[in-house]
N, C-alpha and C positions, 0 to 999 in steps of 0.2 A: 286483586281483592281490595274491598274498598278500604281506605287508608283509617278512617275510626273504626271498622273491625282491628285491623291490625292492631292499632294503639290500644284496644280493649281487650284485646291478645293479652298484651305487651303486659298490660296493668295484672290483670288477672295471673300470670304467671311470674310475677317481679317475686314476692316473697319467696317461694319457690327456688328460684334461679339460684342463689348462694349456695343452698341446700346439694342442689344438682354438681354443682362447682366443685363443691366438696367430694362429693361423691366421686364425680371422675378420677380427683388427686390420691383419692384412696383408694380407687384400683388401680391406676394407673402405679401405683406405689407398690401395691401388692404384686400384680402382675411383673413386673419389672425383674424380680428373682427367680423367675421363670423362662425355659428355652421355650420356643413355639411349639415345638410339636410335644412338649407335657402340654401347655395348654389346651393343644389340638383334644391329647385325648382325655385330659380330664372333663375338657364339654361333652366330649363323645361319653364317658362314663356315667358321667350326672345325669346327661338326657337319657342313656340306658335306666339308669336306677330308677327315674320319674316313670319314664314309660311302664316298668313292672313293677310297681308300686298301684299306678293309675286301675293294671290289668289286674291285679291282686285286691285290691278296693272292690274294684267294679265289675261285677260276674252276674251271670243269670242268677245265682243263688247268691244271699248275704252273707256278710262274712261273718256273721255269727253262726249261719247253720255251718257254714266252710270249715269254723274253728271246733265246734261240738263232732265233727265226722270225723276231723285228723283226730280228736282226745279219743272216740270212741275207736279209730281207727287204731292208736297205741296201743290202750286197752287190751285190744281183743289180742295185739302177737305176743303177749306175755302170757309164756310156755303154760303156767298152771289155767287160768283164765282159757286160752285158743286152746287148750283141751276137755275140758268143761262145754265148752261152747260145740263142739264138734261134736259131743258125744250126743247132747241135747239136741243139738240141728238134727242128726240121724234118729234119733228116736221121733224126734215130731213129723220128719221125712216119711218114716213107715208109717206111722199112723195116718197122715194125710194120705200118703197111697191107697192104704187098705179102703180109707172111706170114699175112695173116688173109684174104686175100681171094685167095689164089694158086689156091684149087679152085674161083673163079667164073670161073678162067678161059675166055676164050673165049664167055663167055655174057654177054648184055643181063640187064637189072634191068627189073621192072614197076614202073612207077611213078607211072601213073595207072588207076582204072578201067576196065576195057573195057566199051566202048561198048552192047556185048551180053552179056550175062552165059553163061558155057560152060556145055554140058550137063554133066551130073554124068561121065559118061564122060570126055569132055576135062579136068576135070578132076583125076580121079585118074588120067589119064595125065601131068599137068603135073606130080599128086605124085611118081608114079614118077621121074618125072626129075629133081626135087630129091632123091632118095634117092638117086639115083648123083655125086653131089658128095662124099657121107662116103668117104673111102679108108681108115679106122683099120677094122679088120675086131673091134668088139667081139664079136662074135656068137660067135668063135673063143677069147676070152681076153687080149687083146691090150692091154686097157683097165686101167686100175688104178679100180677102183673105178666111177663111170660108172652104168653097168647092174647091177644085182643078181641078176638072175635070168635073164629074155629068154625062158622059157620056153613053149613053142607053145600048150600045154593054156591056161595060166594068160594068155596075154596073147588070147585069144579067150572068156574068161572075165570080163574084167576089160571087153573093148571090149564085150561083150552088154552086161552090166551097165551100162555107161556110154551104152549106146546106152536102152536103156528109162529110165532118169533124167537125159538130158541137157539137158532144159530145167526141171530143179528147181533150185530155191534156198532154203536154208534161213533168208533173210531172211523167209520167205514161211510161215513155221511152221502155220498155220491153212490155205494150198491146199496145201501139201506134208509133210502130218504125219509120212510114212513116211520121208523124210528127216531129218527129228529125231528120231525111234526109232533111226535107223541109225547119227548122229552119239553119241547117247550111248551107244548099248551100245560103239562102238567107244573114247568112251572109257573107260566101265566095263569094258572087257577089258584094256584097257592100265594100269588101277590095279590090275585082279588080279595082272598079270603081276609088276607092280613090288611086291608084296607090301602094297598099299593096304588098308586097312580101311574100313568099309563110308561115313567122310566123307570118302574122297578124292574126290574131281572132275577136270574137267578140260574142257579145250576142243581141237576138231581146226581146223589151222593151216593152213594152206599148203606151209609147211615148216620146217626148221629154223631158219630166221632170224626168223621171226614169231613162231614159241613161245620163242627164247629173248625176242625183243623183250617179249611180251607180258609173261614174267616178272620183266624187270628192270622195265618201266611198270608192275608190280602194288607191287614191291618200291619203287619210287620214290613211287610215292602213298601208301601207309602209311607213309612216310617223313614224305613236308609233313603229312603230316594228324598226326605225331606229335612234328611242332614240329620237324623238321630240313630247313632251309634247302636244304641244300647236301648232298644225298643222293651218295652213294658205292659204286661198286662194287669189289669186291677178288677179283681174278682172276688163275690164274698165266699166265704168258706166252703159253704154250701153248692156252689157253683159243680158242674159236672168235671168229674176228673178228666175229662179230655182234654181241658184247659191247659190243665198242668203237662201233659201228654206234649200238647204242642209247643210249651215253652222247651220241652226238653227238646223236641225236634226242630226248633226253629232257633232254639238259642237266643230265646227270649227269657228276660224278668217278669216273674208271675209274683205279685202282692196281695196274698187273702187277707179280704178284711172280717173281721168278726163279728156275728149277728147278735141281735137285741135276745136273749135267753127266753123271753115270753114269746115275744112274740114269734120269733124266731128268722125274721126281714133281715137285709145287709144295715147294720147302722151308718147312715147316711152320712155323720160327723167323721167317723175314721175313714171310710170310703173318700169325701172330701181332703179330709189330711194329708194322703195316700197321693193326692193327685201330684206331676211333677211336670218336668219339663220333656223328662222321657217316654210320659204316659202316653201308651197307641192305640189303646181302648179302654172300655169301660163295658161291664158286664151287671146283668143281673138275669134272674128267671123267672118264670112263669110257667108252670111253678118248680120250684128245687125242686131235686129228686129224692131229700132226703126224709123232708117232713111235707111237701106237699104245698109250703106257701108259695104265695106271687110276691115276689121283690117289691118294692112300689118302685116303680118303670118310669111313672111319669117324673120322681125326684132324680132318677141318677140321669132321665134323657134332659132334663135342665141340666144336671152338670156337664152334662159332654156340651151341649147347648153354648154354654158358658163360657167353657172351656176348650171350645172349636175341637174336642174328641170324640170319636166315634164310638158310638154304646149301639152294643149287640144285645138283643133278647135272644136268652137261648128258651126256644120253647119245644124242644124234643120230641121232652113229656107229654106237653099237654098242647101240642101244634093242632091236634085237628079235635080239640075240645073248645080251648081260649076264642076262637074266632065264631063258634058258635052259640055260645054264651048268651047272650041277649037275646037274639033269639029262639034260645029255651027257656024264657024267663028268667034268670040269672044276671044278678048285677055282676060286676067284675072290673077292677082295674083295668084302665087302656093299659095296652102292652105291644102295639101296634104302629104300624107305619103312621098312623093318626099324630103320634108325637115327633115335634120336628127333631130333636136331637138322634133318635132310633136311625141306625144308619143300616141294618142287617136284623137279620133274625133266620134262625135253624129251627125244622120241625122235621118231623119225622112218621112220614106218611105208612110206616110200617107197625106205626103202634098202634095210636088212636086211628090212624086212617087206614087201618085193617087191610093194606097193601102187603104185598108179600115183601118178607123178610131181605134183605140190603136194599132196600131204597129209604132217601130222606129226600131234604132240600135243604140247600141255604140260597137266601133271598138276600137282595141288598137294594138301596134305596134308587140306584141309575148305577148304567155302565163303566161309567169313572172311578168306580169303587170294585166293580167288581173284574177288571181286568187284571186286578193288581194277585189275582189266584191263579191266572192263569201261566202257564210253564210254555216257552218257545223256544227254540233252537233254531236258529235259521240256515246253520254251517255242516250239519248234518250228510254226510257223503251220501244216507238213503234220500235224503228229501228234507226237505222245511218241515218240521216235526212240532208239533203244537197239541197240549193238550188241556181241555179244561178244570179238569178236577187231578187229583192224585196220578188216579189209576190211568193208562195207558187204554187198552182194553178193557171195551166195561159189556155188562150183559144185557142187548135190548130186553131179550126176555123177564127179566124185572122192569123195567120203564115199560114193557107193553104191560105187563101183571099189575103194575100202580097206576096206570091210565086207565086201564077196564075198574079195578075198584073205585076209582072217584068217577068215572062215570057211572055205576050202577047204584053207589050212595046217593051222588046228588047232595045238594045243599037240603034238602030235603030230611034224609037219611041221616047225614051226619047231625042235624039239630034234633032228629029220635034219638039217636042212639045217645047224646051229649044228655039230652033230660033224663036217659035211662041212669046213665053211669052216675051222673052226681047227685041223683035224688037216692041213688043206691048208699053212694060213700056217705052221702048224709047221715042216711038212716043208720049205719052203719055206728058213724062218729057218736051219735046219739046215745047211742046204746054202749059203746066203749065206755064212756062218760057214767054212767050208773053201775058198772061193773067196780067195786072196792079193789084199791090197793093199785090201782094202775090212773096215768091221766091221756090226754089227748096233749101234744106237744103243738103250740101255734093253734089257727083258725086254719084247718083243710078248707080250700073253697071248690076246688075242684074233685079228681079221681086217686088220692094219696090220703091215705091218715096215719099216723103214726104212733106209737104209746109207749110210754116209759114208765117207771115205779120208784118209787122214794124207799120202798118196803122189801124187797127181795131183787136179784138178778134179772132181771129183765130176760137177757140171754137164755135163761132156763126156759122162759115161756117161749121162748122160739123152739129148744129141743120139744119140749110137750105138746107143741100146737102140730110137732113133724111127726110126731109119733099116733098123731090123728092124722097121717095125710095132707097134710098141710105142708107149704113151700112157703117161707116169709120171707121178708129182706132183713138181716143184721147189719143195725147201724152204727156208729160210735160217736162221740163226742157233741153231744151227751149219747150213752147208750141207749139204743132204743129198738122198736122196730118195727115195720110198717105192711100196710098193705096196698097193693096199687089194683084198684076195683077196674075190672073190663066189663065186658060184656056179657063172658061168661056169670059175673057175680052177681048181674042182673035177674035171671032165672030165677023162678021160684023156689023160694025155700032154700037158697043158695045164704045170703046173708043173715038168717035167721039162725043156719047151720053153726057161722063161722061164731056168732056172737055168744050160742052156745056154749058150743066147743072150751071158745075164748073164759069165759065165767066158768066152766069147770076146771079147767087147766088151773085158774088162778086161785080157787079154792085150793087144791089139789099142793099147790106149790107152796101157798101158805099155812100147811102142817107143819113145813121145815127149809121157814122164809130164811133160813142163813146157809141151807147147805149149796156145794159149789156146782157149779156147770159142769156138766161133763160131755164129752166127745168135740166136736168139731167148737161147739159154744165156748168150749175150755177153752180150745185153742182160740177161737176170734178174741177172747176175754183177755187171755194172756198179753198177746201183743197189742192190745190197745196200751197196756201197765209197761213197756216196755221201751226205756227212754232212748236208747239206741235203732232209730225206723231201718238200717238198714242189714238189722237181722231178723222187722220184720218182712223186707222186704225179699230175702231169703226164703224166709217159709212158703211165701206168697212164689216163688219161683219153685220150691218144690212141687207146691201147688200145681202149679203151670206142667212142671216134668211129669207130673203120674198123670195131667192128661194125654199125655202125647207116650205115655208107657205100654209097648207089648208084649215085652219079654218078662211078662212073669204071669203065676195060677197060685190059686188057693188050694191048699191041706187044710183041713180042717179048721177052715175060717180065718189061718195064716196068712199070707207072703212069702211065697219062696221066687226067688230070682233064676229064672231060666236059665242053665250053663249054653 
């Protein structure tokens, strides 16, 4: 080293040096009343105590949600309280049942084998009569969201299709090659759409919960592989709960940020706050699912930009709307491979793109990004085991069913059906807006609007609009609740219906603007008021058990449990 670094060394640490000096004589000193092996193991003990300190700090959840779960946890085994709670859990348990299971009424459950197996006739007479259980009439409108399309041409298009590839699988690449032709053009259709250049990629899902998964498990492994521990996701509130889904399966930190109350977008400033050294993405949408806005995409793909992180658009929702945009006349935020920070994006070809139900996509900007989803075994006794997505086994028959749909749409198609839907939710919104005592939440630019009230429960107008037939979505935080316009809602005399409907209902409710919810709206009403989440998360798992319930029948409108 050259000799004036050295002596600049020297200078730069001279005051220093005494300090140092001292220090040594003071441990040295200290130490000295001590045999070797207590020192051994009180370093062994400290460095324990650090390490679970460090783990107890630093968790996929904060430690403040940590510290409110153990008090709530206390709470609830003290004897008088954990009976109370039990008795209420069981009573909310029956009633969730009863209303999940009130259209089996009258009917037995199969629940073993039969002995002989039915002719194909008997059979799809048994389907026919599980088809008479649905009473919600989507076929007419009725639905928020649900069905996309229903259309006759297209859904005997879609079962041919399904029928000639119904025993392919694309694990199977070498006896089913025309299957993997089919998955990739459709997802090289879905990168052109999204304004992809010629390294996008991308994999076909299931649905949207698998391609966001997949994206945050691509986003989490370039993470450990880039020396962070403790990978993080940064999402506004709004965001699709599958987000949260994957932090729980990935053992990732998920940070919601909080939207601007107007207009109802992620606020930009807390989202930047947010940002850290462990951040592995950056999320917005196009549009949420809860009120129907588009994030503004182009500010958070600056900050990934910025901040060399990866921002995901998830566009689910509105995948095969947002791309057609423009050309249906339609301004619309870029939301698109157009922006350079955009490193991925999830849609969902079974919504708007009227493909049959488990299929999506998720897209990502080149191969480098998107290898980090895929799963390999190379030690495997059957063989080198490799797969792309989640699932092991996937069903060509859906990938042939969503290749035929986007070839019979057509770019074409899909910019009809885009001007149908949003010149519907428009009109729609419009007319929300002159109805007294309710407003429109944020600017819907797309197939979502949403309405809340300052004047009564909102929730009630969800039981009243079901009590016309009507399926709405219940939202919280703020309460609200929306409707997600298809295709169906296009139909004549279909939205004229619903706005009706909607203006009598809300007269109707405002005779006795303070009385409370009742039935299932009671209960969604309740647990939103309920600071302890994971009793509501109980209810929500009762929920879950009377779907999967066969061992019980109705008495007279009762619940009795089958011996």
């Amino acid at each position: 080293m050259d000799k004036g670094v050295v002596d600049g060394i020297k200078l730069y640490l001279e005051p220093v040096l005494p300090i140092l000096e001292d220090l040594r004589i003071s441990v040295n000193h200290f130490c000295k009343h001590y045999e070797a092996w207590q020192l051994i193991l009180g370093t062994f003990i400290l460095t324990w105590w650090i390490i679970s300190l460090k783990h107890f700090l630093f968790k996929e959840e904060s430690l403040w949600i940590r510290l409110k779960k153990s008090f709530f946890k206390f709470v609830k085994c003290l004897p008088f309280i954990k009976g109370k709670i039990a008795s209420e859990q069981d009573k909310i348990s029956r009633e969730i049942e009863e209303s999940v299971l009130k259209a089996d009424k009258g009917r037995s459950y199969v629940t073993e084998l039969p002995k002989q197996g039915l002719s194909s006739a008997d059979v799809l007479k048994e389907c026919s009569s599980y088809l008479e259980l649905a009473k919600i009439n989507w076929k007419s409108g009725y639905a928020s969201g649900t069905v996309y399309n229903g259309e006759e041409e297209l859904t005997n298009l879609m079962s041919e299709a399904y029928r000639m590839f119904v025993w392919t699988n694309p694990l199977h690449h070498d006896v089913f090659p025309h299957i993997r032709k089919m998955e990739a053009e459709v997802t090289r259709m879905c990168c052109s759409m999204f304004n992809g250049g010629p390294t996008t990629c991308g994999s076909v899902t299931s649905g949207g919960t698998e391609s966001i998964l997949l994206a945050c498990l691509a986003y989490r492994n370039r993470a450990l592989e880039n020396g962070i521990q403790f990978p993080e996701i940064v999402v506004p509130v709004t965001a699709h709960a599958a987000f949260d889904k994957a932090a729980w399966l990935f053992h990732m930190k998920i940070t919601h940020i909080p939207i601007d109350p107007v207009s109802m977008k992620v606020n930009l400033r807390s989202m930047y706050r947010a940002i850290n050294k462990n951040t592995c993405m950056l999320v917005g949408s196009a549009p949420q699912f809860p009120h129907g806005v588009v994030d503004p995409m182009e500010d958070i793909a600056n900050l990934g930009k910025q901040y060399n992180i990866p921002v995901h658009v998830d566009c689910c929702l509105g995948g095969f709307i947002v791309p057609f945009m423009e050309k249906a006349g339609f301004s619309i935020p870029i939301a698109d491979f157009r922006l350079e920070g955009v490193m991925s994006i999830s849609a969902d070809t079974h919504k708007y793109g009227f493909a049959p139900k488990g299929t999506s996509v998720v897209l990502y900007r080149n191969k480098n990004i998107r290898k980090y989803q895929y799963f390999t075994q190379p030690n495997w006794p059957g063989g080198i085991y490799a797969s792309p997505t989640l699932a092991g086994s996937r069903s060509g028959a859906a990938i042939a069913g969503c290749w035929a749909t986007l070839m019979y749409y057509g770019e074409e198609g899909y910019v009809d059906a885009t001007k149908r839907i949003v010149t519907t939710c428009r009109y729609i919104t419009e007319g929300l807006r002159k109805i007294p005592h309710i407003f429109v939440l944020g600017e819907p630019l797309l197939s979502v609007v949403a309405v809340g009230s300052n004047n009564f429960n909102i929730l009630r107008l969800c039981d009243a609009l079901s009590a016309k037939g009507w399926n709405l979505n219940p939202l919280q935080s703020p309460a609200s609740i929306h409707l997600c316009v298809t295709l169906l809602h296009t139909h004549k005399g279909v939205a004229d219906r619903f706005l009706a409907d909607m203006d009598t209902c809300v007269a109707e409710i405002m005779k006795k603007p303070n009385a409370q919810a009742e039935g299932m709206s009671a209960i969604y009403g309740m647990s939103q008021s309920i600071p302890d989440k994971t009793l509501v998360s109980d209810i929500v798992g009762s929920f879950l058990d009377a779907c999967y319930s066969t061992n019980v029948s109705f008495s007279n409108g009762s619940i009795e449990t089958s011996k």
